[in-house]
DRENPA-3360 file (N, C-alpha, C; in nm, 2 decimals, always signed):
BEGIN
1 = XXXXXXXX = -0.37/-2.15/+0.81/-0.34/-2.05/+0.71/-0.46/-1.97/+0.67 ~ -0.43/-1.83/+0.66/-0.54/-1.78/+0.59/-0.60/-1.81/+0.49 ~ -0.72/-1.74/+0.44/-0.81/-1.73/+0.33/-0.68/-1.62/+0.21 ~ -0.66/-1.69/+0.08/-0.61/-1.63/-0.01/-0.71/-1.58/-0.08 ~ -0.68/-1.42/-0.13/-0.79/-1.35/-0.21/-0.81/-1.42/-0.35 ~ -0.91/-1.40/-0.37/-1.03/-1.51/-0.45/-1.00/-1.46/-0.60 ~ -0.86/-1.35/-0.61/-0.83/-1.30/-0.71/-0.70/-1.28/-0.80 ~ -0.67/-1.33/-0.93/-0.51/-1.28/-0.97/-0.54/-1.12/-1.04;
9 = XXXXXXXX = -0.43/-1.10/-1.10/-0.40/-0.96/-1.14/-0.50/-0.96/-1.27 ~ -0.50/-1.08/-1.33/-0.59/-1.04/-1.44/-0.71/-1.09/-1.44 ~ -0.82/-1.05/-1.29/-0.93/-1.10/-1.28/-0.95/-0.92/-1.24 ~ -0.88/-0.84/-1.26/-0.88/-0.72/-1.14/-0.99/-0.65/-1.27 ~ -1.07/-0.54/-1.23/-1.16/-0.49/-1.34/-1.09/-0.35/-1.29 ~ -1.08/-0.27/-1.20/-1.00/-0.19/-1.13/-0.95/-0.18/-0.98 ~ -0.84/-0.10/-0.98/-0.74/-0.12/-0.86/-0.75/+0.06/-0.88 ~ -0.73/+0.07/-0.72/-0.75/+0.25/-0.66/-0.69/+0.27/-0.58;
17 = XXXXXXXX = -0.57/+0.36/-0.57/-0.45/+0.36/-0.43/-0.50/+0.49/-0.42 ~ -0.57/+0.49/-0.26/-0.56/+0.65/-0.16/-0.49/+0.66/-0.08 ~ -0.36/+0.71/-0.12/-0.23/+0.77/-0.06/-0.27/+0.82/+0.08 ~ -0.36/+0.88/+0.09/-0.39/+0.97/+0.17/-0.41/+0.87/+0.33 ~ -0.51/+0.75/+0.26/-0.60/+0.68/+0.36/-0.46/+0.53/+0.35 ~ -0.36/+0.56/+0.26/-0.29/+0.46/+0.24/-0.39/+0.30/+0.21 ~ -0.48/+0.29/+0.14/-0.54/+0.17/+0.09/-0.56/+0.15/-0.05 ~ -0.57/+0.04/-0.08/-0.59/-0.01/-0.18/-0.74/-0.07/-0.26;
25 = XXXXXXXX = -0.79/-0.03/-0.29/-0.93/-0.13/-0.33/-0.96/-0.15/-0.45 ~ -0.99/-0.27/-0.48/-0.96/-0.35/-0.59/-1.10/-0.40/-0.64 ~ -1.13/-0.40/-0.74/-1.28/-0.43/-0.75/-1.27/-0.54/-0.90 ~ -1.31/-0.66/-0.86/-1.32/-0.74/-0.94/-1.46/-0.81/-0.93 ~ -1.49/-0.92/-1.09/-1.65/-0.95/-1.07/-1.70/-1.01/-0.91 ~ -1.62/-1.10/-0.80/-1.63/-1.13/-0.72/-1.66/-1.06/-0.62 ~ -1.63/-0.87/-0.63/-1.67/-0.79/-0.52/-1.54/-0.69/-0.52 ~ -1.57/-0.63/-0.41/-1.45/-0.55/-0.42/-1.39/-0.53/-0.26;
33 = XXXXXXXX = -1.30/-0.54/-0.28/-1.19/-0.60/-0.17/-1.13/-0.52/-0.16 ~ -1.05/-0.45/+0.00/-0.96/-0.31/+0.06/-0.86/-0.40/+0.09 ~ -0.78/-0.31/+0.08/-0.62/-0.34/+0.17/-0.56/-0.21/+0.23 ~ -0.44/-0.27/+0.33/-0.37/-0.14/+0.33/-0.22/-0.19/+0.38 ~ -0.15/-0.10/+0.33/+0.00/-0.18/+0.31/+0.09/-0.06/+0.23 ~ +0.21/-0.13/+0.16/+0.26/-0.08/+0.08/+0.43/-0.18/+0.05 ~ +0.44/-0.16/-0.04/+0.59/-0.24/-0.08/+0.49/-0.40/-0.09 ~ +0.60/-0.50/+0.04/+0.59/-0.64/+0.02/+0.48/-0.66/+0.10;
41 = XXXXXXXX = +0.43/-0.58/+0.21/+0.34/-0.63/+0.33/+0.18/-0.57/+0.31 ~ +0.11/-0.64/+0.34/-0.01/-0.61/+0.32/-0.11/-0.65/+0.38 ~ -0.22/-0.63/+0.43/-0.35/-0.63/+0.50/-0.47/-0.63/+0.44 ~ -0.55/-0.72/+0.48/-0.65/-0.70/+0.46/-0.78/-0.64/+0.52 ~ -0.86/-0.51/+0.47/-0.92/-0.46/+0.56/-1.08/-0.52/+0.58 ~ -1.14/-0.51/+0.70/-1.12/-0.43/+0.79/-1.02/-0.48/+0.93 ~ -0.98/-0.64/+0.90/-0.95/-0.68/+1.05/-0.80/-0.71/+1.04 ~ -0.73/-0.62/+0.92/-0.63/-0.61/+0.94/-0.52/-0.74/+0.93;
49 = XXXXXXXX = -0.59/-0.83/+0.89/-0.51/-0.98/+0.86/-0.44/-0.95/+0.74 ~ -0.28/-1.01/+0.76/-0.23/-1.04/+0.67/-0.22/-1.07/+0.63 ~ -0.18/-1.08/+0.46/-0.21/-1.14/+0.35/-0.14/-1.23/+0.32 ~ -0.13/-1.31/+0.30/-0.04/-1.43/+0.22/+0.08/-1.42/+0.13 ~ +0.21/-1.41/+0.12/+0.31/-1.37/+0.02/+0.25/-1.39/-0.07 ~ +0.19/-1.49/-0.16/+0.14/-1.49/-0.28/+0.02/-1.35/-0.30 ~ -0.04/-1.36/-0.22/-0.16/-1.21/-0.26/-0.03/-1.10/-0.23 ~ +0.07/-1.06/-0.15/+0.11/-0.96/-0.14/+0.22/-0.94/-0.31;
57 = XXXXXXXX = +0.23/-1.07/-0.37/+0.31/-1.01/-0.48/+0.19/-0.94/-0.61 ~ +0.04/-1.01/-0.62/-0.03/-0.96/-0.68/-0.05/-0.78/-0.62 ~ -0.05/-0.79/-0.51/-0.09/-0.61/-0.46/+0.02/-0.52/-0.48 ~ +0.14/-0.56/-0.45/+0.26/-0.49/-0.47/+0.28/-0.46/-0.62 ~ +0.20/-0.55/-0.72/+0.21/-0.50/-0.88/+0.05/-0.39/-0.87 ~ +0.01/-0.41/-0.80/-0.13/-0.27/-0.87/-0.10/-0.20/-0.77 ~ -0.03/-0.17/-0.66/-0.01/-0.08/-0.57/+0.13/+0.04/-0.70 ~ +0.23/-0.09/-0.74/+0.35/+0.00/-0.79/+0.29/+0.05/-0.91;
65 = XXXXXXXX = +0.21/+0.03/-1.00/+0.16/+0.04/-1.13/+0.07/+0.17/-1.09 ~ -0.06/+0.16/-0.96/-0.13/+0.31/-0.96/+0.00/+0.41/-0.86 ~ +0.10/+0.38/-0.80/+0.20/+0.51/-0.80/+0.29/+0.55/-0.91 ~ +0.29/+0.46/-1.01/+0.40/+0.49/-1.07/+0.33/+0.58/-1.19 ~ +0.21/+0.55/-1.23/+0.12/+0.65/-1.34/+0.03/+0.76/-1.26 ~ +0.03/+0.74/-1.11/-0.06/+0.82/-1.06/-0.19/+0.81/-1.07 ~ -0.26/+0.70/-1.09/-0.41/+0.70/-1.08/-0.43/+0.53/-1.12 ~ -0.56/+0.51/-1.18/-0.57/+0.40/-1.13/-0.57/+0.27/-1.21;
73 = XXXXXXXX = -0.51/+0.10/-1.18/-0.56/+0.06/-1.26/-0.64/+0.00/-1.32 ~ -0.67/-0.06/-1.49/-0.56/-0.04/-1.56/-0.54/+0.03/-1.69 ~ -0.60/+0.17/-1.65/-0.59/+0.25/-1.78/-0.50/+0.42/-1.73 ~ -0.43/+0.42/-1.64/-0.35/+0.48/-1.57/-0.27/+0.58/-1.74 ~ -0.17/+0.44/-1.73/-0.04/+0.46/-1.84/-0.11/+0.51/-1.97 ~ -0.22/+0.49/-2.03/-0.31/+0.57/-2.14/-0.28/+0.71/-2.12 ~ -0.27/+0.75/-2.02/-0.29/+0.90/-1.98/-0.20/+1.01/-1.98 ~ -0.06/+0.90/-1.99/+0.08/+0.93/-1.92/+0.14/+1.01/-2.12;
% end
């Protein structure tokens, strides 16, 4: 089994979705960590390993949260 990311949702200091590059990068005290994916399925970059259902339900909540306010989290919804 893989390596599970070293992080829950409320360890996250910021989360950044580029639509464009479709990624996710997530920066917490431990470092900051890319993905790319979207919905349930998710990757880890750069070698593209997938992520574990447990990390993909953590990304699928800061992936839906920075599309649904448009920017990033977690001070997005302040803005709205």
């Amino acid at each position: 089994m893989k390596d599970q990311i070293p992080f829950t949702k409320e360890d996250v200091i910021q989360a950044i979705w580029n639509g464009r590059h479709e990624k996710l990068t997530v920066e917490t005290e431990l470092g900051v960590f890319e993905f790319t994916g979207s919905g349930t399925v998710w990757y880890s970059l750069p070698m593209m390993d997938r992520c574990p259902t447990t990390d993909e339900r953590v990304l699928l909540e800061l992936w839906k949260y920075c599309k649904y306010y448009g920017g990033d989290y977690p001070n997005a919804h302040a803005k709205v």
